[in-house]
Structures are given as C-alpha cells and as structure tokens.
C-alpha positions in Angstrom: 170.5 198.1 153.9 171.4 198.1 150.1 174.4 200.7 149.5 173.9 204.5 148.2 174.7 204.7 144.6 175.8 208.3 145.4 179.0 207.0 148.0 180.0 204.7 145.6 183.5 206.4 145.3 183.5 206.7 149.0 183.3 203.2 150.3 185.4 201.8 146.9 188.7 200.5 148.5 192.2 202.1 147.8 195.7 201.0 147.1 198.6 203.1 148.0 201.5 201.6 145.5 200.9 203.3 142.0 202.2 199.9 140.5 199.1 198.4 141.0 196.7 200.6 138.5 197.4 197.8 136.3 195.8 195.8 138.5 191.8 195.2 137.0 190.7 193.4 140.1 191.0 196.7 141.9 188.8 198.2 140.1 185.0 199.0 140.0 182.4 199.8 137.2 180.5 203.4 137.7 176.7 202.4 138.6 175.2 203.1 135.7 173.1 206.6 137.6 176.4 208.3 137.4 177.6 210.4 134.5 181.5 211.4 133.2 182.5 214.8 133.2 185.1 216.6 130.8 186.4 219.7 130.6 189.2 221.1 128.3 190.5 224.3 127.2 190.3 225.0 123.1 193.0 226.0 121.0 195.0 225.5 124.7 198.2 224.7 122.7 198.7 228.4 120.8 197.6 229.8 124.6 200.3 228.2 126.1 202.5 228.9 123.2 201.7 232.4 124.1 202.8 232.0 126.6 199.8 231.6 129.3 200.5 227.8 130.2 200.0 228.8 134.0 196.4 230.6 133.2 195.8 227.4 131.4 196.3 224.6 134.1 194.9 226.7 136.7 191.5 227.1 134.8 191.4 223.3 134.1 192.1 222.8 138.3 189.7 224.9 139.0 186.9 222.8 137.4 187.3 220.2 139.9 187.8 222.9 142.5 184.3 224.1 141.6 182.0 221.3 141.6 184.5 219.6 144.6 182.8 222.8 146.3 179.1 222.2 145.1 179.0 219.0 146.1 180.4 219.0 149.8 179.0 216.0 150.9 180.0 213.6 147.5 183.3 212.0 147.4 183.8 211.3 143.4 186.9 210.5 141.2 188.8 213.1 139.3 191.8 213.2 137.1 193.7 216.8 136.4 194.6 216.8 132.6 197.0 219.8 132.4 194.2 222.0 130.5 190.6 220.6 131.8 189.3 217.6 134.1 188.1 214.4 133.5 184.9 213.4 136.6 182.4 211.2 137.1 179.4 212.6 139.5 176.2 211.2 140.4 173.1 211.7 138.0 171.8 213.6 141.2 173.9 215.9 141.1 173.6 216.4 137.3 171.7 220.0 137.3 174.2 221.4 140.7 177.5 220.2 138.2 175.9 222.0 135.0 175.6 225.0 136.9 178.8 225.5 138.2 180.7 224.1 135.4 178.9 227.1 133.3 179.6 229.4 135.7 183.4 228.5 135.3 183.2 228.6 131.4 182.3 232.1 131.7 184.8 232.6 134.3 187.5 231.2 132.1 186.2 233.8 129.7 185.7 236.8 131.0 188.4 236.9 133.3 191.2 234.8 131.6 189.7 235.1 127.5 190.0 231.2 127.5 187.4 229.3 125.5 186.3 226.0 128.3 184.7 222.8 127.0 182.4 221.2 129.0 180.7 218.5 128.2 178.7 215.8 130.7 177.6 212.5 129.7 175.7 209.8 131.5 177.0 206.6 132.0 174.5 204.1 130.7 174.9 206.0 127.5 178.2 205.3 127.3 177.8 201.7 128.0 175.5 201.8 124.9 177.7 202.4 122.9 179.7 199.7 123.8 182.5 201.0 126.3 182.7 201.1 130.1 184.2 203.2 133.1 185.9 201.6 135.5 187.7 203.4 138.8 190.2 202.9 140.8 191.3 205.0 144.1 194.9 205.5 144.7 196.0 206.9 148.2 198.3 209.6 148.2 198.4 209.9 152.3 195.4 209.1 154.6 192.6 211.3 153.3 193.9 212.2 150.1 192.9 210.1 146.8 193.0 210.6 143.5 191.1 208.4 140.6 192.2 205.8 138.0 190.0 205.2 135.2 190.1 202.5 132.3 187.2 200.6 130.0 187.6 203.4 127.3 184.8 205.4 128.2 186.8 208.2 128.6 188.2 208.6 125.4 184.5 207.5 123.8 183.1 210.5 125.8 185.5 212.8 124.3 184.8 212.2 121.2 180.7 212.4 121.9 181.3 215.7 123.6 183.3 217.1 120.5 180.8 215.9 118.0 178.3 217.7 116.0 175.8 215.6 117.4 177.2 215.8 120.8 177.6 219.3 120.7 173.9 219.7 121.3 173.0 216.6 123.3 176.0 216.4 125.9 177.8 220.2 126.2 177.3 222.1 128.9 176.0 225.8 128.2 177.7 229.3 129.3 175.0 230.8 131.1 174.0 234.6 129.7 174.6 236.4 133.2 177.6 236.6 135.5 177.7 233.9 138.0 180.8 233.1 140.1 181.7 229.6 141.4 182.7 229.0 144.8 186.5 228.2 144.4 188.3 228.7 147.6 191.1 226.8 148.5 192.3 226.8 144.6 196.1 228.5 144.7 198.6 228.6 142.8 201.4 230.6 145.4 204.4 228.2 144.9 207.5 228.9 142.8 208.0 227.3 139.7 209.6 223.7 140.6 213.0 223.8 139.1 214.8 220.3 138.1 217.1 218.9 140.6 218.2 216.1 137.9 218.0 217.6 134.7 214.3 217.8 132.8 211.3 218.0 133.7 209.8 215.3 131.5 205.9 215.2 130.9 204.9 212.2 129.4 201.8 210.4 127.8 200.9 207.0 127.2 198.3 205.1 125.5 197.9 202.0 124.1 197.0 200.7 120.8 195.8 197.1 121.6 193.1 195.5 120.3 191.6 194.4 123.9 191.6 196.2 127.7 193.8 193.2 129.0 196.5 193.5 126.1 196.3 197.1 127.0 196.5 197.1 130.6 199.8 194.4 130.0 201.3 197.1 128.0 200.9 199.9 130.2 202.6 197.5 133.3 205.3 197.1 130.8 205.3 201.1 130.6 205.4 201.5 134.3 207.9 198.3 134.9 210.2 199.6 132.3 210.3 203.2 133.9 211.0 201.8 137.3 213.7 199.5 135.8 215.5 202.4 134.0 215.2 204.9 137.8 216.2 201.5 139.5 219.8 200.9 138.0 220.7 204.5 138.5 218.5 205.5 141.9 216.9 209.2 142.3 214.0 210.8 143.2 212.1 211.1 140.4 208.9 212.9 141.8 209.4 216.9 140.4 208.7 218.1 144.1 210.9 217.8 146.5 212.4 219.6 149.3 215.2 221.1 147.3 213.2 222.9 145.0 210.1 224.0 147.0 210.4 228.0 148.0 207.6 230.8 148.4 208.6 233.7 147.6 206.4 237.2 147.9 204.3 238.5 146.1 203.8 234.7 145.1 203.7 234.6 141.1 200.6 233.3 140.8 198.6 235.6 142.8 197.3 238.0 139.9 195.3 235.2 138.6 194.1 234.1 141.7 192.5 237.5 142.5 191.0 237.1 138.8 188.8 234.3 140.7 187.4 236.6 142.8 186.5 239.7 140.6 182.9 239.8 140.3 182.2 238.8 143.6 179.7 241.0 145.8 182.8 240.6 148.6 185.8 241.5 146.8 187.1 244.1 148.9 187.6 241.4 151.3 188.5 238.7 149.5 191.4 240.5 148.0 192.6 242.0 151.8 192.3 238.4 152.7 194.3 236.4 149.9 197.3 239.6 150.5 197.0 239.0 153.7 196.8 235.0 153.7 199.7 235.2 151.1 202.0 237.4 153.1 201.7 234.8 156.5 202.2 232.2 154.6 205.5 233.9 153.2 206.7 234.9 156.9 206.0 231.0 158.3 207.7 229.2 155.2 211.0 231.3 155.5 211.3 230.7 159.6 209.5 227.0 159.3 206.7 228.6 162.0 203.0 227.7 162.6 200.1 229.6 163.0 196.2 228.1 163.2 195.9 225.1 161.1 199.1 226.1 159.1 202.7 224.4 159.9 205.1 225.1 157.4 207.1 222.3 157.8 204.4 219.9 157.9 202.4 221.3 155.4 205.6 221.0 153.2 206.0 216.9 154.0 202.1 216.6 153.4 202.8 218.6 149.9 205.3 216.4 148.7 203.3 213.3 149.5 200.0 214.9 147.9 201.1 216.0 144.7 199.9 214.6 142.0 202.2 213.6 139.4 201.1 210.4 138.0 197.7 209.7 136.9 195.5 207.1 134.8 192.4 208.0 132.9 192.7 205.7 130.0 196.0 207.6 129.2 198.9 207.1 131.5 200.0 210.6 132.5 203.3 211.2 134.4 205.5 214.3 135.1 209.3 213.0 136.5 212.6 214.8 137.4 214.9 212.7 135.1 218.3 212.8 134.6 219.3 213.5 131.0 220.3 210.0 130.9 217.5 208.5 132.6 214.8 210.8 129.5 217.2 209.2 127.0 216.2 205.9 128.2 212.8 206.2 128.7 212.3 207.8 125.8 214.1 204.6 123.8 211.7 202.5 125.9 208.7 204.0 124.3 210.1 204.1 120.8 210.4 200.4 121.1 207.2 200.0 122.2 205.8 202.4 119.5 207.5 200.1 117.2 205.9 197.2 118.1 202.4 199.0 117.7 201.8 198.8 121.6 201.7 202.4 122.3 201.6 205.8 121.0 203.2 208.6 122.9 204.0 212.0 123.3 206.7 214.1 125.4 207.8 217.5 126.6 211.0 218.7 128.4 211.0 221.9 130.4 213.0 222.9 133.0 210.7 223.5 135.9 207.2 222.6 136.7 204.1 224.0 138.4 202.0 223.2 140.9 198.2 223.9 141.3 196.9 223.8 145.0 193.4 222.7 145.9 193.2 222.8 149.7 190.4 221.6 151.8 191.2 221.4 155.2 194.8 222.6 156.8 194.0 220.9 160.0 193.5 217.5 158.7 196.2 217.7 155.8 193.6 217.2 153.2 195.1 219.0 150.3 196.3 217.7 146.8 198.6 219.5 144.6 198.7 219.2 140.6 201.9 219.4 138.7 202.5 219.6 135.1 205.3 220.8 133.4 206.3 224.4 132.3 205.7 226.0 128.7 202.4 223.2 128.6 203.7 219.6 129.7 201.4 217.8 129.0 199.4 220.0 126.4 202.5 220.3 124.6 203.3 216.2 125.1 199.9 215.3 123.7 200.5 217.5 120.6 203.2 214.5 119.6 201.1 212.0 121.0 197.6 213.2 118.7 200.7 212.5 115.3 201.0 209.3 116.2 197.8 208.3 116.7 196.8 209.9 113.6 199.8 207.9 112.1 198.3 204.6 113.6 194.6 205.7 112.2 196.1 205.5 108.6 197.5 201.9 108.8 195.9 199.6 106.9 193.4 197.3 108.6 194.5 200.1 111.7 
C-alpha cells in the first residue's frame, strides 16, 4: 500500500546529534500536496522595545500551539522563530489551518494589540518558482522532534507572503467575529533563565552562497567552529539548566496566559483551573513531589532535554549560555566568515532568557519548551542580521 502523503512527517526518520543538519542525505522534499506556513508579528521590534518581548514570543508559540491542536492526528514540522512560526501542513488540512490561524490573529489582537502575519503557501507553488523545501526531524528525547528545513523555500515564501501580490493571493484573513483557538497546554510559568556563564547570546546565521551545497558547507563550518570554541574551554552551553530553573508564585507569565482564555464561554473555569494548576505545580517543584502525571523532578530532566534552543529553517538559529570569552570568540568567528562573504549575521546579548511551554501529554513526557533571549533575542539579533544583508544586496554583481 502506497504511503499517506498526510504522515509524511511522521514516518520521515530522525537523527538525535544536532551536528548532522548539515547532513542533505537526511533530508526529505515536502510532497508537493503540502503547503508552508508563516506567521510573524509586525513592527515586533518597537514591541519588544517596549518592552513586551514576552507577549511577543508567546503569541508566535502559540501559532503552532493552535493548529498542533486542530490537527490531532497530523504529525508536521515546525520551527519557533522568536516572534511567529514557520510550518508546513498538509493541503488537507488547508481550510482547518486558515481557521485557526485567523482566529489567533484576532487573538493577538484583541487581547495582546499585536498585529499577526499569516500567510500560507502551497508547495508546488513554491517549486515553481524555482525553490524547494526540504525537512529534516531532529530528536530531542523519544517522542519529541522538532524540524529542520533548507532548499530556500522558506525565505522565498516570505517574501510571497509580504508582497503586494501575495498579500491577496497567500495571507490568511482575520475573521470579523470573535473566535477563540484551542490552546491548552501553551504556558509560560517559568522564571526568566538567568546566565550561569555570562550572556545569554541569541544568534542568527545565514549564508550568502551561490549554491545549497556551498551553503550547507558553510553552516557545518558555523556549527564546527562553535563547538571548537566551547570544546577548548568546556561548559554547558544550553541556557537551561538545573541551576537556573525555579518557579516561583504567582508564576510571571500567568496574566497573559489568562488573556488566552478571555472570551471563552468557560472562563470562570478555566481561570479557577490555571490558579489552581499554577499553585500545585509551585507546591511539587519546591518539595521535588509528584502528583497525577506530574513529577517535578522528572518533568525538570525531560525540560532540559526538550527545550529548544537550536533550530534550522534556512537560517541557523541558536540561543547559548556563553562565557564572555567564549561570545568574544564566536562572535570573531562570524566576522571572519562575514568577511569572506559566507554569511551574514546578527546577535543579541541579554542576561536571562525565556522559555515558552507547549505540553501535550505529562504522562508520556511529550512536551517541548522554546527559549529565546530576553529584551527580543532573536528579533533583536535579526535586526543586525536584515543590515547586513542589505549591505550584501548592494554589492556589485551581489
């Protein structure tokens, strides 16, 4: 029996060493019945400059939260940009992802005043105009994946979305009426992640080549260069860790999870239940206790493992705890590399991070956790990163 287009992402094979999303043989063209999802937050950057960074990644999480929660029976690839999403869905699911991803556009607001992009675009389209999507499924523990994408369809989509054109054809509409999409298991109850090491370093990547493979060599220099810099001085690099996780009550980002909930029919209970929820959670972290599918210090091990800090979606996106010597380094690395006209890149320092939680299932650790860095990451990093490339644009024969 020929294979279901729609469990593409499902049967695709996973890697569990982040090394290898350099690695093209692992990866796997979208059929072409499958379309590319992005979502992005305008004018983000004078939000978060106002202060609202944490409004601003948990409205971008919460656009894979929704259609995750439309779709319970798809398994499809998704990358958490810091202020929207980047998906690709089945073309049978086309009218279900429209719906919710309207819903949360009005959502974002009415209940947070954020303006949300959303755009969708099918596949073979994007293959028509001469680009591709490729994916890739990294294992963060058994059960948990995230998605790797390269081809440059991505960044071709982007652009389709944001033009005038586009606009029309490929945007996805704010309906007229209230609707509220179903986005349980989206948190965000955690402390801010302070730096063990020194800064909290969001970085992006991208390469300048003229081909995929002279792009895909360049970021494996990236990565191997990184790795090489954290190798001859050794730490932990990943910004969670079991120093600087606490929960604390009322957890900080509770106000805005209650937002989520405002115009439902149930609210009453809804906002009982996520007090209530909040303040068990706050009683079995501080004495490391369990109750029903929650054990603190389990869930905390699975946390760690599931958070996702590093990601790949024609961009190379990371978020480390760096030393200030270990920044300095890295930060020469991608000068040089800049230099040469390999990449352009774009960096922020903070002090602390935040994480995003989008929980599925307590009982069978399925859970992933998004991180970016405080006062915008990677919003902030790409603001660098959009110079350069605007620099590169202006070269001759560039």
């Amino acid at each position: 029996m020929p294979e279901n287009p729609d469990d593409f992402y499902k049967n695709l094979q996973a890697f569990d060493n982040f090394t290898s999303v350099t690695d093209l043989t692992l990866y796997r063209p979208l059929p072409d019945d499958w379309d590319i999802v992005l979502t992005d937050i305008t004018s983000s950057t004078k939000a978060i400059e106002e202060g609202r960074y944490k409004e601003v990644n948990l409205v971008g999480a919460a656009c894979i939260t929704a259609v995750t929660k439309a779709l319970p029976e798809h398994k499809f690839p998704h990358v958490f940009g810091g202020d929207g999403a980047t998906m690709a869905v089945p073309s049978s699911a086309r009218d279900v992802v429209k719906r919710v991803l309207g819903a949360t556009r009005r959502l974002a607001k009415t209940q947070f005043d954020l303006d949300l992009r959303a755009g969708i675009v099918p596949v073979a389209d994007i293959r028509e105009a001469g680009a591709d999507v490729l994916v890739a499924k990294f294992e963060l523990s058994p059960g948990n994946y995230m998605a790797m994408m390269t081809g440059g369809g991505i960044e071709l989509v982007d652009s389709m979305i944001k033009s005038a054109e586009g606009c029309e054809q490929y945007q996805i509409p704010m309906p007229d009426h209230e609707q509220s999409p179903d986005l349980e298991g989206l948190s965000c109850r955690w402390d801010p992640l302070k730096s063990c090491n020194g800064t909290m370093m969001s970085m992006l990547v991208y390469a300048t080549g003229g081909s995929q493979a002279e792009n895909i060599a360049t970021y494996r220099e990236v990565i191997d260069g990184v790795a090489q810099i954290f190798n001859s001085s050794p730490v932990d690099a990943s910004p969670v860790s079991s120093e600087n996780m606490s929960f604390t009550w009322p957890p900080p980002g509770l106000s805005n999870e209650i937002k989520f909930i405002k115009d439902l029919p149930n609210r009453r209970w809804k906002w009982f239940w996520i007090y209530f929820t909040s303040v068990v959670q706050f009683f079995l972290e501080k004495f490391d206790l369990s109750a029903g599918g929650y054990n603190a210090p389990v869930y905390r091990a699975e946390l760690r493992a599931n958070s996702d800090y590093r990601r790949f979606d024609d961009m190379l996106r990371m978020i480390l705890d760096c030393s200030m010597e270990n920044a300095a380094d890295i930060e020469a690395h991608f000068k040089d590399l800049h230099a040469q006209g390999k990449i352009a890149y774009g960096i922020h320092h903070s002090d602390r991070a935040y994480m995003t939680c989008l929980v599925f299932s307590l009982e069978k650790g399925e859970h992933v956790h998004f991180v970016d860095g405080s006062d915008g990451g990677f919003t902030m990093a790409a603001v660098q990163l959009k110079a350069q490339l605007q620099e590169v644009s202006k070269k001759p024969n560039a």
